[in-house]
Backbone as ProteinMPNN parsed JSONL, in Angstrom:
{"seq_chain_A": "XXXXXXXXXXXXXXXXXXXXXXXXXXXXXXXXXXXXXXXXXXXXXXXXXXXXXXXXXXXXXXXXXXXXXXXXXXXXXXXXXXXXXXXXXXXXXXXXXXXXXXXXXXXXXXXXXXXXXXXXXXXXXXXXXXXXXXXXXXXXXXXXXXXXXXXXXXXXXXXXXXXXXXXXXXXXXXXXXXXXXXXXX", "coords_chain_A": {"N_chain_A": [[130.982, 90.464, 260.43], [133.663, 88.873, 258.791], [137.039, 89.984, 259.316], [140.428, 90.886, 257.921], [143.841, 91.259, 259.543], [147.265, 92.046, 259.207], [147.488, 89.08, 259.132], [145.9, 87.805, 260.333], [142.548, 86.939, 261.437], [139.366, 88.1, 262.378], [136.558, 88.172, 263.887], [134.35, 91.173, 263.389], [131.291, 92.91, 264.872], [129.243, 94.027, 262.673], [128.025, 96.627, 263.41], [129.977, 98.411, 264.327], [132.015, 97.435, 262.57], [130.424, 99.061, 260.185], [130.348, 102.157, 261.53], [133.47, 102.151, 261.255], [134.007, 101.468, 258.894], [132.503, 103.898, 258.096], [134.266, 105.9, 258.866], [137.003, 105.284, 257.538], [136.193, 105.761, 254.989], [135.951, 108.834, 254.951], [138.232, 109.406, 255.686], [140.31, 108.481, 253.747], [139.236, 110.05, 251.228], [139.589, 112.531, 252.591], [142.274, 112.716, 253.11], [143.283, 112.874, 250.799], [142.272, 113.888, 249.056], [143.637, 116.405, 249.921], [146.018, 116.227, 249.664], [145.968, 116.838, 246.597], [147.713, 119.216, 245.493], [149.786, 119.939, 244.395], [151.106, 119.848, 240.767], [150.408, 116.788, 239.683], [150.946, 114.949, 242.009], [149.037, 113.755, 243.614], [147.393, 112.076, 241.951], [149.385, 110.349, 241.187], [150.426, 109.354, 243.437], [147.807, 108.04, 244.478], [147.309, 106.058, 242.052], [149.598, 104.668, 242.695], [148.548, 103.402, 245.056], [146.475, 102.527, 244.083], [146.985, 100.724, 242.461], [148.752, 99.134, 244.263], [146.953, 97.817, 245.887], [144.87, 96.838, 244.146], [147.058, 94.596, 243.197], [148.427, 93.07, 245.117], [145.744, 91.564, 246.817], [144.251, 91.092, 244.354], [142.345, 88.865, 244.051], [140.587, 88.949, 246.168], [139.697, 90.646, 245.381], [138.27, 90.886, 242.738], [136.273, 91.566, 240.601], [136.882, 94.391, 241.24], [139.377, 94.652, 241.305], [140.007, 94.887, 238.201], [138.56, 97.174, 237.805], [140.729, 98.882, 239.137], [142.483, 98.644, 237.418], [141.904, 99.982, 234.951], [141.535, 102.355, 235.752], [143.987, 103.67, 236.336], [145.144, 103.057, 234.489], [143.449, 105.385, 233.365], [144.166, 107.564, 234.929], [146.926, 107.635, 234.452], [146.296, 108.553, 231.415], [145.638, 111.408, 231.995], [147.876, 112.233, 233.56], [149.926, 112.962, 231.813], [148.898, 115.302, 230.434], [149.257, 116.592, 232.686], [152.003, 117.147, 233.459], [154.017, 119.201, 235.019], [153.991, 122.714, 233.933], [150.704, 121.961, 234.32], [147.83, 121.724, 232.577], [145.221, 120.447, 232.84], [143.235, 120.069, 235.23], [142.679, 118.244, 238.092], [141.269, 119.058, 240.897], [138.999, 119.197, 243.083], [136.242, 117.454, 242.987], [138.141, 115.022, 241.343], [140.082, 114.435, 243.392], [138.239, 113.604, 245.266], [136.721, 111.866, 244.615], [139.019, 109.915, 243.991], [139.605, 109.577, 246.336], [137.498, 108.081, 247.539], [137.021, 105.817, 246.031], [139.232, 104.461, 246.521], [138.969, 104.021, 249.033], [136.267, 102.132, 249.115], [138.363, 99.936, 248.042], [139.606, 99.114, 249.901], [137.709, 98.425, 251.815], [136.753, 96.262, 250.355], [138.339, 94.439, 250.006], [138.262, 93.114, 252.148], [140.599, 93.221, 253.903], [140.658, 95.879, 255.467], [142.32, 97.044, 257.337], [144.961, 97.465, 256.117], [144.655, 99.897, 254.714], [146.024, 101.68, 256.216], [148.571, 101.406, 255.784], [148.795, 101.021, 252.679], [148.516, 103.926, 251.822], [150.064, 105.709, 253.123], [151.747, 107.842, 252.765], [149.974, 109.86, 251.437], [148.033, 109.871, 254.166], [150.036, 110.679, 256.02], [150.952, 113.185, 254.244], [148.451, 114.62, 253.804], [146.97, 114.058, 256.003], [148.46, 115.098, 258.441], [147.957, 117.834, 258.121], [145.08, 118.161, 258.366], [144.63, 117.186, 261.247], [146.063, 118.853, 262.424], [144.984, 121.562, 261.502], [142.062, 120.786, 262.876], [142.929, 120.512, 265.793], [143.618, 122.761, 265.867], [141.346, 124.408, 265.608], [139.347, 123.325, 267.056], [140.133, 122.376, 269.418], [142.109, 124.669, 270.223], [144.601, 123.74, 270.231], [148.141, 124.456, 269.404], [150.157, 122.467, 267.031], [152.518, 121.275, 265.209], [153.775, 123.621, 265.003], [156.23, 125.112, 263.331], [155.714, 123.894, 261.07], [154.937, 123.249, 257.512], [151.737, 122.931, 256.367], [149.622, 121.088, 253.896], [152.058, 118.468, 254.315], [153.867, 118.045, 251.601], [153.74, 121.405, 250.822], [155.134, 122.227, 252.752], [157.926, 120.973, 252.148], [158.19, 121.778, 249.664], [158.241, 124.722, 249.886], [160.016, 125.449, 252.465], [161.954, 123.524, 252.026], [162.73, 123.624, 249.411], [162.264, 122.188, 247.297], [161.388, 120.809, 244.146], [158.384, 120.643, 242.273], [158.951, 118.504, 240.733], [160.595, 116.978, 242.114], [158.984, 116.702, 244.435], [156.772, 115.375, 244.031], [157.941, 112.849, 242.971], [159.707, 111.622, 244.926], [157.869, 111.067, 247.373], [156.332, 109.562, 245.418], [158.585, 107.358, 245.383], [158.619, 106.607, 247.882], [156.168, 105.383, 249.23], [155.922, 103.551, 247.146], [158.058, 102.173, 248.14], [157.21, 101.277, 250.673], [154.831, 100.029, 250.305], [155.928, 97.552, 248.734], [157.15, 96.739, 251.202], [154.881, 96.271, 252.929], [153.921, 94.26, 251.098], [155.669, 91.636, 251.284], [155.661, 91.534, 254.2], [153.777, 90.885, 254.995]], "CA_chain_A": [[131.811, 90.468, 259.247], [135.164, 89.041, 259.138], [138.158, 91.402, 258.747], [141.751, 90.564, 258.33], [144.566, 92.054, 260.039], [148.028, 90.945, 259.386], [147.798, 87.258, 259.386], [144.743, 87.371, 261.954], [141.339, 86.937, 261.088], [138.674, 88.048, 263.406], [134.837, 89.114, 263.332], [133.628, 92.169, 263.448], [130.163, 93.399, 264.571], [128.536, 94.871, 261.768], [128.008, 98.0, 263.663], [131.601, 98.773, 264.551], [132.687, 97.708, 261.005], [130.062, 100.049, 259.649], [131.426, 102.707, 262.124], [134.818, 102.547, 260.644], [133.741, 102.281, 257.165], [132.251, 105.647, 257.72], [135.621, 106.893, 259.315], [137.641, 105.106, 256.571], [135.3, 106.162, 253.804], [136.104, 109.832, 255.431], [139.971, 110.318, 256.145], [140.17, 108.621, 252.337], [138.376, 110.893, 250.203], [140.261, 113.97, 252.58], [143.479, 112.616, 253.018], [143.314, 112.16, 249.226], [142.453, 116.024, 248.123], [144.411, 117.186, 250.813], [147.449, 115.576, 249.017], [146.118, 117.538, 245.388], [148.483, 120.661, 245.664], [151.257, 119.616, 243.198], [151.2, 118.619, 239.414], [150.566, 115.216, 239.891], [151.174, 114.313, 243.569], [147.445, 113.056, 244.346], [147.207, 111.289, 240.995], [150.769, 109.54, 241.264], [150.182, 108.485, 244.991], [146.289, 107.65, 243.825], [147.974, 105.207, 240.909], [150.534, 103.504, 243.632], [148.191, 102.7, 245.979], [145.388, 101.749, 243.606], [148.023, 99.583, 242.181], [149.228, 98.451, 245.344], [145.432, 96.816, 246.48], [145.13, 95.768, 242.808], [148.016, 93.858, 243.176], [148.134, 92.252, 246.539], [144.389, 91.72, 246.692], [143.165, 90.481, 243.311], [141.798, 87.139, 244.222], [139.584, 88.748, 247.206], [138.942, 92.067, 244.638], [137.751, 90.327, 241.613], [136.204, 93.046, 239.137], [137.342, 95.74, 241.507], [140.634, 95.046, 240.509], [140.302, 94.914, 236.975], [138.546, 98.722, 237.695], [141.407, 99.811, 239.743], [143.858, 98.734, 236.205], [141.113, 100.75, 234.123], [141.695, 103.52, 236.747], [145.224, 103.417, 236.577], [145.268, 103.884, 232.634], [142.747, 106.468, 233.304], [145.21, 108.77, 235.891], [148.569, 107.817, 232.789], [146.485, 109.64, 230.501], [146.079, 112.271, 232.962], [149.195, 112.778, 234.197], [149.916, 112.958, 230.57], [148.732, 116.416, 230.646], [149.12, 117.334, 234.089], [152.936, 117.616, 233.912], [154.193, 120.582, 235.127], [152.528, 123.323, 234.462], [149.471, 121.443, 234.221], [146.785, 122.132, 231.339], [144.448, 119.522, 232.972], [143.515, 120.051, 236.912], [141.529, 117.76, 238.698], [140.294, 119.092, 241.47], [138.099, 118.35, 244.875], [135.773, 116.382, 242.299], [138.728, 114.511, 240.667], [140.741, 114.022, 244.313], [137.528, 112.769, 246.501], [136.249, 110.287, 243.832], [139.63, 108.734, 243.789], [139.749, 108.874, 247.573], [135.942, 107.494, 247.724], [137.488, 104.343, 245.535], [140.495, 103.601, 247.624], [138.209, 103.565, 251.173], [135.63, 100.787, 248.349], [139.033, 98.529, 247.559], [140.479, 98.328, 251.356], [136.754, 97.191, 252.544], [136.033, 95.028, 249.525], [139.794, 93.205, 250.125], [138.634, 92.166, 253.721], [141.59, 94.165, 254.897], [140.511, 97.308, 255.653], [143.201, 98.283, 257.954], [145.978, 98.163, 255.22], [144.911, 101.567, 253.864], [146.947, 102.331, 256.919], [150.16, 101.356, 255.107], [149.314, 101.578, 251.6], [148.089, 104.671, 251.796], [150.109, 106.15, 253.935], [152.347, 108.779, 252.142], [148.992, 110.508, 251.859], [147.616, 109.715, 255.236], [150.447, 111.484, 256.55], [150.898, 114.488, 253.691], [146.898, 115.517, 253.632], [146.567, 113.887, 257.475], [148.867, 116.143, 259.346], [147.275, 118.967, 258.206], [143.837, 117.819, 259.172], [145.023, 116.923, 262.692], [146.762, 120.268, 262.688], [143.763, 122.564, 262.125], [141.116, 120.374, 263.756], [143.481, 120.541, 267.266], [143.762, 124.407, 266.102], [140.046, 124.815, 265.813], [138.361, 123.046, 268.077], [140.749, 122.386, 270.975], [142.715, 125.859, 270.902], [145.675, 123.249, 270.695], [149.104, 123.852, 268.162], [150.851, 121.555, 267.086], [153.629, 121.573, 264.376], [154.361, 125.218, 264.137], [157.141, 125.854, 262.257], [155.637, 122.913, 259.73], [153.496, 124.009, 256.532], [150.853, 121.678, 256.057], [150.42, 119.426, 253.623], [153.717, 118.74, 253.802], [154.301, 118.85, 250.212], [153.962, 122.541, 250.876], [156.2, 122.244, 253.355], [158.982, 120.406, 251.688], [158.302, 122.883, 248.558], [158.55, 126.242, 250.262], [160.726, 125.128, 253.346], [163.433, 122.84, 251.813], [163.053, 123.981, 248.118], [162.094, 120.721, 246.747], [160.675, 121.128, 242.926], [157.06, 120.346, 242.282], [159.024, 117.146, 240.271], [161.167, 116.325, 243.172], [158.189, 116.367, 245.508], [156.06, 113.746, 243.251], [159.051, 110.875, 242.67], [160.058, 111.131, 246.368], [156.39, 110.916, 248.002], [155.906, 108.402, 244.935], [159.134, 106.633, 245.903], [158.558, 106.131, 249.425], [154.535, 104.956, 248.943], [156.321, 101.974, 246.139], [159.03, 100.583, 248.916], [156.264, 101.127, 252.108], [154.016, 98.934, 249.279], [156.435, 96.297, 248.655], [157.226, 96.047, 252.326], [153.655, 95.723, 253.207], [153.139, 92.67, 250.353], [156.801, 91.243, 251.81], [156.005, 90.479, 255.14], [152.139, 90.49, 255.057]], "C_chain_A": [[133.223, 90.037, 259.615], [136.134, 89.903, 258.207], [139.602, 90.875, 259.005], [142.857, 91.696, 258.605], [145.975, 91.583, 260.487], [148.345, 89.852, 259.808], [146.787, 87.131, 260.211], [143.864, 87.989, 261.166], [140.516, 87.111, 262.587], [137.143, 88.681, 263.018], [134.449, 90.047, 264.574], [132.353, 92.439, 263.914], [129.56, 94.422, 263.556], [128.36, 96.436, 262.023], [129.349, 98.6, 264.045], [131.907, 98.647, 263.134], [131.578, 98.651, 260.258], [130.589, 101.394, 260.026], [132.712, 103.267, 261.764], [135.237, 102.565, 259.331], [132.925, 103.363, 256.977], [133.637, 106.557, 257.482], [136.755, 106.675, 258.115], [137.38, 105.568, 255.32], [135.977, 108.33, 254.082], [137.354, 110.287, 255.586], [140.15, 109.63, 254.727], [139.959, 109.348, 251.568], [139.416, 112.547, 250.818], [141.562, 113.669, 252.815], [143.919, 113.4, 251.08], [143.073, 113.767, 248.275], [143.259, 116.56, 248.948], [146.02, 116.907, 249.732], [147.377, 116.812, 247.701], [146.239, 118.676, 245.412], [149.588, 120.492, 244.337], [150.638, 119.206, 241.764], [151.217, 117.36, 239.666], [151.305, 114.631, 240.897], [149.882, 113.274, 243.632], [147.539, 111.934, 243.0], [148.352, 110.024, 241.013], [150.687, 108.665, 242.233], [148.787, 107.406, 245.03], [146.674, 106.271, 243.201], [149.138, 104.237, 241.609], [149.492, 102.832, 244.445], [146.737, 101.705, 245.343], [145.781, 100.566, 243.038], [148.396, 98.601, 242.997], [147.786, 97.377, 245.625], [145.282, 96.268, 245.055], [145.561, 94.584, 242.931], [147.912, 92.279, 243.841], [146.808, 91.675, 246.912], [143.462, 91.293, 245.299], [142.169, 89.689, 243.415], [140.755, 88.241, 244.718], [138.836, 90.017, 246.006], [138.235, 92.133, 243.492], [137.471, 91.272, 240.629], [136.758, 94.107, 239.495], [138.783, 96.258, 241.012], [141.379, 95.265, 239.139], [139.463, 96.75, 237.037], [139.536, 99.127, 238.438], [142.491, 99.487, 238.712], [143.14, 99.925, 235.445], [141.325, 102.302, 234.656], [142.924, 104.323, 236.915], [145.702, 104.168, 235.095], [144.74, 105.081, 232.476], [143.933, 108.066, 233.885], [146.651, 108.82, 234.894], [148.007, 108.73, 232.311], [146.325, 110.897, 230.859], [146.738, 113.052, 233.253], [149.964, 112.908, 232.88], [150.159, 114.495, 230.279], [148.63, 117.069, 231.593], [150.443, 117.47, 235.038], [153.173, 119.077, 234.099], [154.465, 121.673, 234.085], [151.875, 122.666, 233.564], [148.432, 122.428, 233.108], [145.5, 121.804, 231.775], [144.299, 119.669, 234.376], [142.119, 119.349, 237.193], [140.662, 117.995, 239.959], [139.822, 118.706, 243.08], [137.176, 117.332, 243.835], [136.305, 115.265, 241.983], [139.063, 113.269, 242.048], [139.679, 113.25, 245.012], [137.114, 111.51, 245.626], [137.381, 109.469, 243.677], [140.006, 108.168, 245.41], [138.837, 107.871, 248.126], [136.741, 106.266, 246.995], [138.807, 103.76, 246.316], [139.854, 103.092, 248.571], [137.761, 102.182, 249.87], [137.161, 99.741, 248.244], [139.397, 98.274, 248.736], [139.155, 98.202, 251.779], [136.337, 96.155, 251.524], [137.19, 93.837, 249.303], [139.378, 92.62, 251.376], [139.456, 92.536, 254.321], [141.527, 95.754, 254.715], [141.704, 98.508, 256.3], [144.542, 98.593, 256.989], [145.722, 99.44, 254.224], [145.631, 102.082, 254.675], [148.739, 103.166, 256.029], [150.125, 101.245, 253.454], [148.855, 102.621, 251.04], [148.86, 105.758, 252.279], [150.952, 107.184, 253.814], [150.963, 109.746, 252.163], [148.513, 110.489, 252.764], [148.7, 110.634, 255.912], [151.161, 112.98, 256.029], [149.389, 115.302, 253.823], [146.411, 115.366, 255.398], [146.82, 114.726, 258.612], [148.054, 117.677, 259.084], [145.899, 118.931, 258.635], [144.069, 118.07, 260.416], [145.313, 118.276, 263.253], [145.965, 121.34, 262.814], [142.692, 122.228, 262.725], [141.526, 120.87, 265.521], [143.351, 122.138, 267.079], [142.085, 124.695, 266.659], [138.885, 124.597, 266.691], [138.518, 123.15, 269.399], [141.689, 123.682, 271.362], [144.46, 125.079, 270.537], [146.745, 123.452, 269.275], [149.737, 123.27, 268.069], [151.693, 121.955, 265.928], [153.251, 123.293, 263.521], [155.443, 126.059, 263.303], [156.808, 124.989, 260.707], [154.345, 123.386, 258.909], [153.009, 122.809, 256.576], [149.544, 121.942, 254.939], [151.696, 119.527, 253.223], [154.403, 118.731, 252.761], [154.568, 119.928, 250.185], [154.89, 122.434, 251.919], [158.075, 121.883, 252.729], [159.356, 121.273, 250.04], [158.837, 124.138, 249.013], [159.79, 126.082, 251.442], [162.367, 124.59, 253.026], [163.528, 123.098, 250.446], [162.942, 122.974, 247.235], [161.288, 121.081, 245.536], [159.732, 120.237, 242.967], [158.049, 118.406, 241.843], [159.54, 116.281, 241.377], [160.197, 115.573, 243.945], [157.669, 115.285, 245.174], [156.897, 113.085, 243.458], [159.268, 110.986, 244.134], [158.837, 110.691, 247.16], [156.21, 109.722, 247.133], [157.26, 107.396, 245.426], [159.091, 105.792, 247.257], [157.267, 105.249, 249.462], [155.124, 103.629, 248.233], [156.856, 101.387, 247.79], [158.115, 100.787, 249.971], [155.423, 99.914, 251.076], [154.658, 97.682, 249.487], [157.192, 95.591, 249.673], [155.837, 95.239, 252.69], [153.556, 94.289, 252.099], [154.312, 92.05, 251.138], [156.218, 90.441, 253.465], [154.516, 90.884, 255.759], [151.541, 90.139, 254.083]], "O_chain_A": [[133.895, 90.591, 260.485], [136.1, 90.31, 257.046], [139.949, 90.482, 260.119], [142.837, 92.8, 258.061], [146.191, 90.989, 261.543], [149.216, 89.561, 260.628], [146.843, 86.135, 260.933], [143.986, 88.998, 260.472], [140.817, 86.532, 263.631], [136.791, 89.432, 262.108], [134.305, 89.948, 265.793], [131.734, 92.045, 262.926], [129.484, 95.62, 263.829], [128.493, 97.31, 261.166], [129.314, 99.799, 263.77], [132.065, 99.673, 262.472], [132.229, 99.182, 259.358], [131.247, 101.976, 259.163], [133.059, 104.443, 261.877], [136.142, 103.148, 258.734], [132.63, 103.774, 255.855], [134.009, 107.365, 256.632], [137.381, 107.655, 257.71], [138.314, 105.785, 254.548], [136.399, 108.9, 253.076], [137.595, 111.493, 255.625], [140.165, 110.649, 254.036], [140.935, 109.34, 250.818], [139.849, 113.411, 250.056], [142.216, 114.703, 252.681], [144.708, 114.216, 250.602], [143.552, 114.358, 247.308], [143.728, 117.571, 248.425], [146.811, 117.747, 249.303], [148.301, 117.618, 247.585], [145.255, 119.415, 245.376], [149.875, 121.338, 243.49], [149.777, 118.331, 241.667], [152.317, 116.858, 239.898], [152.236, 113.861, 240.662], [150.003, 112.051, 243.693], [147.824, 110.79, 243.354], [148.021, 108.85, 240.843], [150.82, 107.449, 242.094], [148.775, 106.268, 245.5], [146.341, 105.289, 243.865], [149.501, 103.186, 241.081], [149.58, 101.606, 244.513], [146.185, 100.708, 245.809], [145.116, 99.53, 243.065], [148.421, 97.412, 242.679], [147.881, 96.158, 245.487], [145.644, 95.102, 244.897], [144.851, 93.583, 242.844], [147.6, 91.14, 243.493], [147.151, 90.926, 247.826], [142.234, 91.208, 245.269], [141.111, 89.889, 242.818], [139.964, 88.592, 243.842], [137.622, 90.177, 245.882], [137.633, 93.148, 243.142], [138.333, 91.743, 239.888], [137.188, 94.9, 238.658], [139.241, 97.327, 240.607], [142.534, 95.591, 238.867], [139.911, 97.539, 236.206], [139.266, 100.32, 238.583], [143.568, 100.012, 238.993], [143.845, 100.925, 235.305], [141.254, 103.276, 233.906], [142.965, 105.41, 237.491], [146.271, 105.207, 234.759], [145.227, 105.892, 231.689], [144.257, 109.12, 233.338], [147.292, 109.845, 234.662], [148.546, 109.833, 232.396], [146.844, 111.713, 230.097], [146.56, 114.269, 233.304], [151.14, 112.981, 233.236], [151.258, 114.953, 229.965], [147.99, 118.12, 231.58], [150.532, 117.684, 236.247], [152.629, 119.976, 233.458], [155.345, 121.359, 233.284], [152.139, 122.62, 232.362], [148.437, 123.654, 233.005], [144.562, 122.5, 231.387], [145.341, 119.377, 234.963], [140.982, 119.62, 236.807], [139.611, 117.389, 240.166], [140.38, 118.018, 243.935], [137.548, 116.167, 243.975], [135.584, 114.275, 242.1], [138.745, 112.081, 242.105], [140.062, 112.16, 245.438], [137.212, 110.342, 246.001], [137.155, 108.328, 243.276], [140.435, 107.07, 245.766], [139.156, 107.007, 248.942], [137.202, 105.593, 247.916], [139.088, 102.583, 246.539], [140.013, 101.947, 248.994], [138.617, 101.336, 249.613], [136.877, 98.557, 248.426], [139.61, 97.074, 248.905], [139.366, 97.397, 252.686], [135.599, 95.231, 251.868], [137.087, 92.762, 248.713], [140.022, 91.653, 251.782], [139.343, 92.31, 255.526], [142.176, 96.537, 254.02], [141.971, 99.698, 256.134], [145.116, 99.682, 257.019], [146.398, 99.826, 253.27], [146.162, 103.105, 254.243], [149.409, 104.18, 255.833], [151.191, 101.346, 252.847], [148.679, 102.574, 249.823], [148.451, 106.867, 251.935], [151.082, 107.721, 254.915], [150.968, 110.5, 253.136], [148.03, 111.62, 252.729], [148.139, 111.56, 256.498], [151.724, 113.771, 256.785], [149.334, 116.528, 253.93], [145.734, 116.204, 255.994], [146.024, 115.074, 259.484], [147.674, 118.424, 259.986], [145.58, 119.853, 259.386], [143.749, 119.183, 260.833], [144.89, 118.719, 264.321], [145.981, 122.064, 263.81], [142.089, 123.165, 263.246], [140.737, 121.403, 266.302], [143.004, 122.802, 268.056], [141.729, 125.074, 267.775], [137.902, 125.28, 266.979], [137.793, 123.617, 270.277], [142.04, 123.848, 272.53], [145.444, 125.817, 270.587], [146.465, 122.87, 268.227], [150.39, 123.154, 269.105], [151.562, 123.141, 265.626], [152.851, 123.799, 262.473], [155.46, 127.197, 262.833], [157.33, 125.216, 259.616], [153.235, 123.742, 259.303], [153.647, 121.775, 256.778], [148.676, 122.8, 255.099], [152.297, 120.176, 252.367], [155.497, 119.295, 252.744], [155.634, 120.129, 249.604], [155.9, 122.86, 251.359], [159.098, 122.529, 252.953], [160.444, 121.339, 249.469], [159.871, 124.581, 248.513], [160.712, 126.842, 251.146], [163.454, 124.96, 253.468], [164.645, 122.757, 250.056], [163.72, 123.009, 246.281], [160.32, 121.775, 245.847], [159.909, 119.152, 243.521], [157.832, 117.382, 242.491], [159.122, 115.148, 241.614], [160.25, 114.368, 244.19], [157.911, 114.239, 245.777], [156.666, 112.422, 244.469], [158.76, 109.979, 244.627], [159.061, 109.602, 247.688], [155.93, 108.7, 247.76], [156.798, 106.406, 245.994], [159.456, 104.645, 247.514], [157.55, 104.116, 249.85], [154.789, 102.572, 248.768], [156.306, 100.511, 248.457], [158.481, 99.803, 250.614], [155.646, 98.754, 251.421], [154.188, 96.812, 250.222], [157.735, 94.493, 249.554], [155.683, 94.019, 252.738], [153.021, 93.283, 252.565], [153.749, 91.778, 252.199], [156.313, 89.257, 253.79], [154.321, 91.143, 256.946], [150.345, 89.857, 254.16]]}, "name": "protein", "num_of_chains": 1, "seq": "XXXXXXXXXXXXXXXXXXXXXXXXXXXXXXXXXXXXXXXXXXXXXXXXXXXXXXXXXXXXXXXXXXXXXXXXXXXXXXXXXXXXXXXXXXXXXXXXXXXXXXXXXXXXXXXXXXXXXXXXXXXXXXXXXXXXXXXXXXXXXXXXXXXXXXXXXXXXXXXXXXXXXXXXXXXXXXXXXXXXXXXXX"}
């Protein structure tokens, strides 16, 4: 299979790229509930990045990207009712099916590895905490101990950051990491 990777094309063996569309299919879906702690964090970040591969990616994404606009309208009306305090909660059902469709648009763009970077506000709010109790649980090993994890909770209880704060800044940062990534890839 070929796979692109800023500006470089190269092929894959089928079994390695299956391989890492397990692993991608897998830190997706839990990055991605790991994130749904806040009023509309997961959904907001969900709606940038589904946007983001939309975007950048049409040509290679063809119908996918006309379901990741449909998807998009779907999480507005949503977040609609899922301002703070929320009426409407989505969930481990809600969060893995939109992480399960992010991993589907970064292997059906041919660039798989940019879920790195447009993903990556969640990759490293739902990720660190993964990393954090896996090293606890398996290897004995701690690692960020004075840090709550997902750092949403951290940046909520720690620095006092309001549920609204937390969304627009996590969604702020996810837009300009986005419109670097289209910029100079």
């Amino acid at each position: 299979l070929e796979v692109h990777f800023f500006g470089l094309d190269f092929q894959m063996p089928f079994v390695v790229y299956l391989i890492l569309g397990i692993v991608l299919i897998w830190v997706s879906i839990n990055v991605t509930n790991c994130s749904d702690g806040v009023d509309g964090l997961c959904a907001t970040l969900c709606m940038v990045t589904i946007g983001s591969f939309a975007c950048i990616f049409f040509d290679q994404l063809g119908d996918y990207a006309n379901y990741g606009f449909i998807f998009i309208g779907v999480l507005l009306a949503y977040l609609y009712f899922n301002s703070s305090p929320s009426s409407v909660l989505m969930g481990d059902a809600g969060s893995r099916a939109l992480g399960f469709f992010i991993a589907i648009l970064a292997m059906k763009s041919g660039h798989p590895f940019s879920f790195i970077a447009l993903a990556l506000v969640m990759i490293i709010d739902g990720g660190l905490g993964l990393v954090k109790v896996s090293l606890l649980r398996y290897l004995k090993i701690r690692i960020l101990k004075n840090t709550r994890t997902p750092i949403h909770d951290n940046q909520r209880k720690n620095k006092g950051w309001s549920d609204t704060q937390t969304v627009f800044r996590f969604a702020m940062i996810q837009v300009i990491i986005s419109i670097l990534f289209f910029v100079f890839c």
